[in-house]
C-alpha positions, -999 to +999 in steps of 0.1 A: +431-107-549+452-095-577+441-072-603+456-098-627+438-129-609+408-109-614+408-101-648+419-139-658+387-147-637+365-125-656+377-136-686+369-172-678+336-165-667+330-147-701+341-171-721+319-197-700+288-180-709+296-173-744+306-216-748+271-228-724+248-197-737+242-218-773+234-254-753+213-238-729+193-217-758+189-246-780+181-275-751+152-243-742+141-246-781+143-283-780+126-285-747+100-264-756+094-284-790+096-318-772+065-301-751+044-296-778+048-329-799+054-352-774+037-342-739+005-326-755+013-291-740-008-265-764+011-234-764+024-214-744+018-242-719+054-262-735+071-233-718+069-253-685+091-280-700+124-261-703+115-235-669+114-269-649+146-283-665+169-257-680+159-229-650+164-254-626+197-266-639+206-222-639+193-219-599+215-248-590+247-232-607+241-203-585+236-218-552+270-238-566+285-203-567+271-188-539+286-217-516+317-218-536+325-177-529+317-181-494+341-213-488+312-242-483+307-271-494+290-273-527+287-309-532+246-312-538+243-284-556+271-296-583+255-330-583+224-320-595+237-294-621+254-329-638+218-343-630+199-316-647+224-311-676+221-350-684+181-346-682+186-322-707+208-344-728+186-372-729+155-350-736+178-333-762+186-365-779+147-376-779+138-342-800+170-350-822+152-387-828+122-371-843+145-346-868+164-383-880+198-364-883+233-380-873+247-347-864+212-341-847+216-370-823+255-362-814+247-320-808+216-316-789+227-340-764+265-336-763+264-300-756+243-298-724+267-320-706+298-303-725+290-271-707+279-285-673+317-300-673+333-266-685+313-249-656+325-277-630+359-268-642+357-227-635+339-236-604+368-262-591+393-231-599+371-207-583+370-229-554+407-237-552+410-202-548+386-192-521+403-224-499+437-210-502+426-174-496+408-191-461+443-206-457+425-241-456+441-255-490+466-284-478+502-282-496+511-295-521+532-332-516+569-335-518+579-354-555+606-375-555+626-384-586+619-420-604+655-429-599+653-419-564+622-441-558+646-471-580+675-467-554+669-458-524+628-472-521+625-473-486+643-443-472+622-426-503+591-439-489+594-430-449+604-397-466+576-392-486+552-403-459+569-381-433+561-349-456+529-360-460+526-360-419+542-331-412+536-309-443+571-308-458+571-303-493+610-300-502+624-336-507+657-324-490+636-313-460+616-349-456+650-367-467+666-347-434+638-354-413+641-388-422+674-388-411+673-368-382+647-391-367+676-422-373+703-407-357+679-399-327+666-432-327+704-446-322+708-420-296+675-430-275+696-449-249+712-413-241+686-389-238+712-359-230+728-369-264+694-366-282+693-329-264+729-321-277+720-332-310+689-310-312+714-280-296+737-289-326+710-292-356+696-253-346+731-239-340+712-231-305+711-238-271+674-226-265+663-256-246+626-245-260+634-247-292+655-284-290+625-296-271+600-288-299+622-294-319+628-331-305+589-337-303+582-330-340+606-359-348+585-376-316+614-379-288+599-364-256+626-360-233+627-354-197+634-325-178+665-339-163+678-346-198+679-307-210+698-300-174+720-329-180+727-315-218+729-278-208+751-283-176+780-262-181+764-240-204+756-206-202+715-201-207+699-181-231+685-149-216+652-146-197+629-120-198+626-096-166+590-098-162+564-111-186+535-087-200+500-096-201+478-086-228+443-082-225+430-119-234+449-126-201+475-146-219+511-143-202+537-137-232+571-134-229+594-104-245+589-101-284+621-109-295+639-143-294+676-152-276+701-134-285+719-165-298+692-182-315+694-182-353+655-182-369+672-191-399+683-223-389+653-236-379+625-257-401+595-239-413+570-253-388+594-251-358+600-209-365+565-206-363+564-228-332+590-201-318+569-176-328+539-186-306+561-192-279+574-157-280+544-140-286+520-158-262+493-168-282+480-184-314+470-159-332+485-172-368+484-139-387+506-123-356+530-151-355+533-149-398+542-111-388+563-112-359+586-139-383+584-121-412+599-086-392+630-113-388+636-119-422+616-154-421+591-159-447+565-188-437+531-203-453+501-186-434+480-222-439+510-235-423+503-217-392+470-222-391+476-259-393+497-260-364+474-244-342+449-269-353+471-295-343+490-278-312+471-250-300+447-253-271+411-246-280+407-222-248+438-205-260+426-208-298+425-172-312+429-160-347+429-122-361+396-113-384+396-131-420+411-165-403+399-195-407+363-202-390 
């Protein structure tokens, strides 16, 4: 984490204590006055009242940030600091009945549940935080301008719903993808066509790369197509022998064709290229082995196609992945 990210979150969490420190010292006074005159506790005995309410209400915002900083689910334990906090309130708001003050009945229990929604707030930030540094935060989805929506609805639509499917979030990108998967559609009687389109849209003639490419926009063509499309063409070069790492996964030679162009592929299918070339799913290698070519990709990106894609047996990611 940044030294700036962290000093922005220590500063929030300061400031959090200094706004919920007052509530939570006057709900323990209240609590422990409500103890005496209204439950019959002598003494020291009222203490129970706010220990079983207010210390509660603390235990559960540590559990919330113990989960939070390890990446779980803190769903119960957020639930019942807003449980606790509006106990409080309510119990507030009876010892503010017996002082007979206006701003007696709007403070004690307005404050509890003020600072049980400022916490929420820090922790939802806190926890946005830990999900993207997991690389499990989705991205974010592709906006559209209102007078694109008023023109053009429905090619605005499929492209909207296409970015939300494949994780595009540049309009131009979903608008091309829309597009792309047209002219392919009125291509689908020619299969070799749909192949010589794909060769055309990457600059390339890596029959790999057109037949990802092809399936992301979900045409699946046959093997006989790519011969018919490439007949007459010279193939891209083949590695002599492949090397096997120790995971027993054959990979072929760490470098691409000499004629493909990284550059003009999509996001997804460079990374797709880079598992290919490197034999395996490891995400944080493929990230790596793209950004030595000058291509700079999302890490949750890859992790999500290996989620989708990748073969469990063949599922392996470098320490600090996603679990």
């Amino acid at each position: 984490m940044p030294r700036s990210r962290r000093a922005i979150d220590l500063v929030s969490w300061l400031l959090l204590l200094v706004v919920a420190a007052p509530p939570v010292i006057s709900s323990a006074r209240n609590l422990y006055n409500l103890g005496q005159a209204q439950l019959g506790m002598p003494g020291r005995w009222a203490l129970v009242v706010p220990l079983s309410v207010d210390a509660a209400a603390l235990l559960c915002v540590f559990m919330t940030l113990r989960a939070v900083t390890s990446g779980k689910s803190a769903g119960l334990a957020r639930g019942l600091v807003v449980a606790f906090a509006v106990f409080s309130a309510w119990l507030g708001y009876q010892e503010a009945v017996t002082l007979g003050f206006l701003a007696a009945k709007v403070y004690f229990p307005a404050m509890p549940v003020a600072a049980a929604v400022l916490l929420d707030m820090v922790i939802r930030h806190r926890r946005r935080d830990a999900l993207e540094a997991l690389g499990a935060l989705e991205p974010p989805l592709p906006r559209f301008r209102f007078i694109r929506w008023a023109v053009a609805f429905g090619e605005t639509r499929r492209a909207w719903a296409a970015g939300v499917r494949h994780g595009l979030t540049e309009p131009a990108a979903c608008l091309a993808f829309v597009r792309e998967v047209d002219t392919l559609r009125a291509l689908r009687e020619t299969p070799a066509d749909q192949v010589r389109y794909a060769f055309a849209s990457l600059n390339s003639g890596d029959e790999f790369a057109a037949r990802a490419w092809l399936a992301a926009r979900g045409v699946h063509v046959a093997q006989s197509a790519l011969d018919a499309a490439v007949e007459g063409r010279p193939r891209p070069p083949r590695p002599v022998a492949p090397v096997t790492p120790p995971g027993g996964i054959p990979v072929v030679a760490d470098a691409p064709p000499a004629e493909l162009d990284l550059s003009t592929l999509s996001k997804r299918d460079a990374i797709r290229m880079a598992y290919a070339s490197l034999g395996s799913w490891d995400a944080p290698a493929a990230v790596a082995w793209l950004a030595e070519r000058g291509i700079t990709v999302d890490r949750r990106e890859a992790y999500r196609i290996v989620r989708a894609e990748g073969p469990e047996s063949h599922l392996h990611l470098a320490a600090g992945g996603v679990r």
